[in-house]
C-alpha positions as CSV (number, residue, x, y, z in Angstrom):
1,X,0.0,0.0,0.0
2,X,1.6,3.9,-0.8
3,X,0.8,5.7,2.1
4,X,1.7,8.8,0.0
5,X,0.4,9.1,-3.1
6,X,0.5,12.4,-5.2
7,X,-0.3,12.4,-9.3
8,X,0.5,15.3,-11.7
9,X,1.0,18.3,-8.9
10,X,1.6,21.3,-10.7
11,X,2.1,24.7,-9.1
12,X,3.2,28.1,-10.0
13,X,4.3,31.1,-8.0
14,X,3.9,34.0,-10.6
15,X,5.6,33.4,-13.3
16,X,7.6,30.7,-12.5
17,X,6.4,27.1,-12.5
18,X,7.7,24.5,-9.8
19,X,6.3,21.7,-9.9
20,X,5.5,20.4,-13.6
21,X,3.4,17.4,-13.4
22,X,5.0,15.8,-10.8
23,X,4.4,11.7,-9.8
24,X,5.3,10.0,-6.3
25,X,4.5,7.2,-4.8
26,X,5.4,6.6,-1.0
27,X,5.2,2.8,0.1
28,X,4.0,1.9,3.5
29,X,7.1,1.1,6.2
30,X,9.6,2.7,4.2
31,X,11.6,5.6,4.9
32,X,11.8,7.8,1.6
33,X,14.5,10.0,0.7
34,X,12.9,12.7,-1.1
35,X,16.0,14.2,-3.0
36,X,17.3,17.6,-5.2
37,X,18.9,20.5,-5.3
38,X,17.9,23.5,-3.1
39,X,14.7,25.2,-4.8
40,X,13.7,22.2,-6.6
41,X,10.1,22.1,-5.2
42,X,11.1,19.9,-2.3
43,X,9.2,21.9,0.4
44,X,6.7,23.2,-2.0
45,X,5.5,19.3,-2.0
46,X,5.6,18.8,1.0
47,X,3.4,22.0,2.1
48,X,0.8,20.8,-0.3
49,X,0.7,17.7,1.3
50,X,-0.1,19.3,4.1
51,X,-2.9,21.2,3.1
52,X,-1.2,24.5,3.4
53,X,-0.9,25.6,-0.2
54,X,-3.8,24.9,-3.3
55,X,-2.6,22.6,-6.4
56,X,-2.7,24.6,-9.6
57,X,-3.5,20.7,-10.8
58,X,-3.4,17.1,-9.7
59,X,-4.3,14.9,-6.7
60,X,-2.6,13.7,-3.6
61,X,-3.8,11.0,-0.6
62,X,-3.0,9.9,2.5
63,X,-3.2,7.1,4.0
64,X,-6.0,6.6,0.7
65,X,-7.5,9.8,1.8
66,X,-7.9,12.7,-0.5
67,X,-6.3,15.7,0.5
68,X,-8.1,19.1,0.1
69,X,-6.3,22.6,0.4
70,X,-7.5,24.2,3.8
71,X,-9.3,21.5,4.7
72,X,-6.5,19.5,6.5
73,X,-8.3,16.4,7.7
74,X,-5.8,13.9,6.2
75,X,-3.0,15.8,8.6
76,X,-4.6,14.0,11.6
77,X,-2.5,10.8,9.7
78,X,0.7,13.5,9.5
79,X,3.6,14.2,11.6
80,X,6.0,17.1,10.3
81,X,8.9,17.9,11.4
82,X,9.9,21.4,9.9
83,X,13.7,23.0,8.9
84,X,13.7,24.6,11.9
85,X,11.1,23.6,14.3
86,X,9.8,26.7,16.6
87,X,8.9,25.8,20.8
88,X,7.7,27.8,23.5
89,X,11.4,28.3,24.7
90,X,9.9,28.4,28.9
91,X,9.1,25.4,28.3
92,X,10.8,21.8,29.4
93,X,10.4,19.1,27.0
94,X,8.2,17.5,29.4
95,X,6.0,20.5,29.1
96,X,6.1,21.1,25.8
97,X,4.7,17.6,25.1
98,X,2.2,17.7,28.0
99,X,1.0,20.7,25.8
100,X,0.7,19.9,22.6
101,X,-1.4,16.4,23.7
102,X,-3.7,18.5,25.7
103,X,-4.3,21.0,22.9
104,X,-5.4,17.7,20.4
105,X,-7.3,16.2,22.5
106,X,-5.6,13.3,23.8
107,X,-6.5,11.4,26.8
108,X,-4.3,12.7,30.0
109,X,-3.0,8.8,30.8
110,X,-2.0,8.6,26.7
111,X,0.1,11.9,27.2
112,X,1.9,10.7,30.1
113,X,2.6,7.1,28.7
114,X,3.6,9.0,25.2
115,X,5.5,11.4,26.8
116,X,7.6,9.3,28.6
117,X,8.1,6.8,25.4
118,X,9.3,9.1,23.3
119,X,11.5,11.4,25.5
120,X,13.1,8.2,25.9
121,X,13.4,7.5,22.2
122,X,14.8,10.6,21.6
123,X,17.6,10.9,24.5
124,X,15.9,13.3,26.1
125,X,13.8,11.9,29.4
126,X,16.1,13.4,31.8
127,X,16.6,16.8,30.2
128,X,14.5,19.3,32.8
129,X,16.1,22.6,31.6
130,X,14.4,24.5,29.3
131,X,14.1,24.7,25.7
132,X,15.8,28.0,25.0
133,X,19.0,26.5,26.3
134,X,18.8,23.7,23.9
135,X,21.4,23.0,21.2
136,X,20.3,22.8,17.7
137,X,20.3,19.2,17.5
138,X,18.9,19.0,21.0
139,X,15.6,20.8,19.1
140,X,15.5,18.9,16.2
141,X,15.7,15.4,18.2
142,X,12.4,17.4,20.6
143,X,10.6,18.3,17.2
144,X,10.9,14.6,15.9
145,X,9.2,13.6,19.6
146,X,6.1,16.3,18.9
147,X,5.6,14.9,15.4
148,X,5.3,11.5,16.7
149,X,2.9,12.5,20.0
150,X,0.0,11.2,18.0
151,X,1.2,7.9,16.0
152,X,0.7,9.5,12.9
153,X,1.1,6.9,9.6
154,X,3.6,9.2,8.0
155,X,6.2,11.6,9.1
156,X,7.4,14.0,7.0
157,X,10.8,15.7,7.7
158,X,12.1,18.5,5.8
159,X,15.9,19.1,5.9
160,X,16.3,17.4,9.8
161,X,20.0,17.6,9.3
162,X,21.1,20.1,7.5
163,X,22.5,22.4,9.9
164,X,23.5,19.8,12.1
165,X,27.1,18.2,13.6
166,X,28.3,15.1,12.4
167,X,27.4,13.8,15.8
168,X,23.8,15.4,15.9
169,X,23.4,14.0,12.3
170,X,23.9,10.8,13.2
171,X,21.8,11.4,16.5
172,X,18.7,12.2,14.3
173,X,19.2,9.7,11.6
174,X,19.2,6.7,13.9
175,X,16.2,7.9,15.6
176,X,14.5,8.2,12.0
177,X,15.8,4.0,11.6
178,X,14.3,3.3,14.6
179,X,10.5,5.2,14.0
180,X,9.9,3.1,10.7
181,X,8.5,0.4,12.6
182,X,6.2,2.9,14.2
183,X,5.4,4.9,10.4
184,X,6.4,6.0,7.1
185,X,9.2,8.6,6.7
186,X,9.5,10.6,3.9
187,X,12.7,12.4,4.4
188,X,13.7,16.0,2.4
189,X,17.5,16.8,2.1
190,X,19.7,17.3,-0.4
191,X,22.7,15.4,2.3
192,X,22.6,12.2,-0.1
193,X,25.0,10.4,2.2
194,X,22.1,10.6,4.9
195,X,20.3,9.1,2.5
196,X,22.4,6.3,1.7
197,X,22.6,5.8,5.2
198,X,18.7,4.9,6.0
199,X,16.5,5.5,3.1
200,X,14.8,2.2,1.7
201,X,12.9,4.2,-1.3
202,X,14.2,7.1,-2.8
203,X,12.4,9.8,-5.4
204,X,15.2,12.5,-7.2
205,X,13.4,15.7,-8.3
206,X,14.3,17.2,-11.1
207,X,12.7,20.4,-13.4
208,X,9.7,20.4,-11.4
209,X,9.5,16.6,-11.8
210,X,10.0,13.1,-10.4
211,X,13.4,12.0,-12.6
212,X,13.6,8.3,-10.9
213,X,12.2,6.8,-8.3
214,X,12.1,3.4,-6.4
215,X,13.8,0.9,-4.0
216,X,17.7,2.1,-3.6
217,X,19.0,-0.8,-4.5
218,X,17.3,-1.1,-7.8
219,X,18.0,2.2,-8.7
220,X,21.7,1.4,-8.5
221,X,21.8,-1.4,-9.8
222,X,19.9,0.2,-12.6
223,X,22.9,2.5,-12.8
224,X,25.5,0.3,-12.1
225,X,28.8,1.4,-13.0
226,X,31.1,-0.4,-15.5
227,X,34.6,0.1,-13.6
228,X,36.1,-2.0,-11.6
229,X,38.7,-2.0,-9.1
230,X,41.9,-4.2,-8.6
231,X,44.4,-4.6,-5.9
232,X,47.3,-6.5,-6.0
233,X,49.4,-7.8,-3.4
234,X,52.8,-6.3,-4.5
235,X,53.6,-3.3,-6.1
236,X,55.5,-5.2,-9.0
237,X,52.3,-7.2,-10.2
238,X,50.3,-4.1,-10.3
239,X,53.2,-2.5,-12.7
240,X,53.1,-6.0,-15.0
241,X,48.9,-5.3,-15.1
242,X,49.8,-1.6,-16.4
243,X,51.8,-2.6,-19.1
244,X,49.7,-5.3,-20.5
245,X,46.9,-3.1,-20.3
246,X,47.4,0.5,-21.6
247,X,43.8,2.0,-20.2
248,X,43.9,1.0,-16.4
249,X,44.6,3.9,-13.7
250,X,46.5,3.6,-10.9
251,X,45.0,4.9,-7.8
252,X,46.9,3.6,-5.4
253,X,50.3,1.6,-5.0
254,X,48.6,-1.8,-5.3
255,X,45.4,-0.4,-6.6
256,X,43.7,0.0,-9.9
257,X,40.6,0.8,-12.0
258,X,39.5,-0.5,-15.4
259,X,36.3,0.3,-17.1
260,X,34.9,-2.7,-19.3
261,X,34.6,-0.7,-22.1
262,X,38.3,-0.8,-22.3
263,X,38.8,-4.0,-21.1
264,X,36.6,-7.1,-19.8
265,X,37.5,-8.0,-16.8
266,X,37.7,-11.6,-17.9
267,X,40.2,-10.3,-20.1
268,X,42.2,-8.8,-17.2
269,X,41.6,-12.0,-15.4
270,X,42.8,-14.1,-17.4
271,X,46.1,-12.0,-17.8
272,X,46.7,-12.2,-14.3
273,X,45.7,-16.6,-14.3
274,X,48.3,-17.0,-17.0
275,X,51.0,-15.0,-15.0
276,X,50.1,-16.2,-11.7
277,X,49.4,-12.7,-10.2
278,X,48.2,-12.7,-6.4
279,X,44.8,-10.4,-6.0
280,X,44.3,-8.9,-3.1
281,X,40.6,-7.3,-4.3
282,X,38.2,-7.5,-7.7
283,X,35.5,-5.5,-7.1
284,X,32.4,-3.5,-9.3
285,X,33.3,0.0,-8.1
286,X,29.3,0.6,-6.8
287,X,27.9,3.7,-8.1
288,X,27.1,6.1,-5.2
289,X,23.9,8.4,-4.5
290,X,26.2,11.5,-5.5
291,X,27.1,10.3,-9.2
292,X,23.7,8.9,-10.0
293,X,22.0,12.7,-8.7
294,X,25.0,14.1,-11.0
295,X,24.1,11.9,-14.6
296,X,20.2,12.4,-13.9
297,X,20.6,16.3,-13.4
298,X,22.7,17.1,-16.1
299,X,20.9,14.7,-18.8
């Protein structure tokens, strides 16, 4: 089942158009990196999933429910997590929680249990100071709590890491592993190694479009890269590879690429067979996230 499902979304701003007919599908349990370069219409999606701005065209659902501008029934399956997310700064976490379950109605019992569960999720159930003395990441990791107070079916984060440390990075993208069992993430950023990191599904936006989308791991193998890497185990070998082969680069002192459209590698194995050369490592040199966003934007 797509939790998220959103078919030709156009919208302009004056005279320039963002989204052109764009197509997304967001699969139940997965946590989907919604990718492209800054001012691609990332947030402009997302805020029209949300209710908060009117299609110029096309339809989106959640959770199988249409979604209607101002009307903003279908956020009661939503959790968002924003850029930078905003808190009554007097506040404890605590608090702030207590607050926002009384002002949507939950039960009192359900906001204490909650409460407590995801403080602890979120490393922050012993933290009684309050929120204007919190570090960036410190907020971030509070706002991804708030979002998840009422067990929405999809949470949508926009940019959670972007002005984060390494360490806070890493802080919000495990907590983002862990709440898949709990929802559906779709997850904005344009940090693609974050999205190596956790992301099952992944859609790259392009010219107000969807470019690709799908599992990660059929994406690149649908882009799979024709070089491949040798290593040798002495310096000597790698030199008698080199001159047998004219097109091979050396990258390292025992280390090598070849592309196959320069050479098979059966034909480089069977070169180093015949001369009984040690290998250390044959590997397919695996495309990453960066080169595949690199050929699909500048097609």
């Amino acid at each position: 089942m797509d939790m998220l499902r959103i078919d030709d979304l156009h919208r302009r701003f004056g005279e320039k158009e963002v989204l052109k007919g764009l197509n997304l599908s967001v699969p139940e349990n997965s946590i989907f990196g919604f990718i492209g370069r800054n001012g691609a219409g990332k947030t402009t999606t997302m805020k029209t999933v949300l209710g908060l701005l009117r299609p110029d065209r096309g339809e989106i659902t959640v959770a199988g429910e249409k979604v209607e501008f101002g009307q903003t029934a279908t956020n009661r399956f939503i959790g968002y997590l924003p850029d930078v997310p905003e808190f009554y700064s007097f506040m404890n976490p605590q608090e702030y929680l207590y607050f926002c379950g009384e002002i949507t109605g939950m039960d009192k019992k359900e906001i204490r249990s909650r409460t407590d569960e995801l403080l602890e999720l979120v490393g922050l159930q012993y933290e009684k100071h309050r929120v204007k003395g919190f570090s960036r990441g410190m907020k971030q990791r509070l706002g991804i709590a708030q979002a998840l107070l009422n067990r929405p079916k999809l949470l949508i984060c926009d940019e959670p890491t972007s002005a984060l440390d390494p360490m806070g990075r890493k802080e919000i993208l495990d907590i983002l592993m862990q709440v898949r069992e709990q929802t559906t993430v779709l997850f904005s950023t344009h940090i693609l190694s974050d999205v190596e990191r956790i992301c099952t599904d992944i859609a790259l936006l392009n010219d107000g479009k969807v470019a690709v989308q799908g599992k990660l791991s059929d994406i690149k193998t649908m882009y799979r890269s024709d070089e491949f890497l040798l290593e040798t185990e002495t310096e000597a070998d790698l030199v008698a590879i080199q001159n047998a082969f004219p097109f091979v680069e050396k990258i390292g002192r025992t280390q090598l690429t070849f592309r196959e459209r320069k050479h098979t590698q059966f034909d480089v194995l069977n070169f180093v067979t015949n001369h009984r050369i040690r290998l250390s490592k044959l590997d397919r040199v695996e495309p990453s996230l960066e080169d595949l966003f690199m050929e699909v934007v500048d097609k």
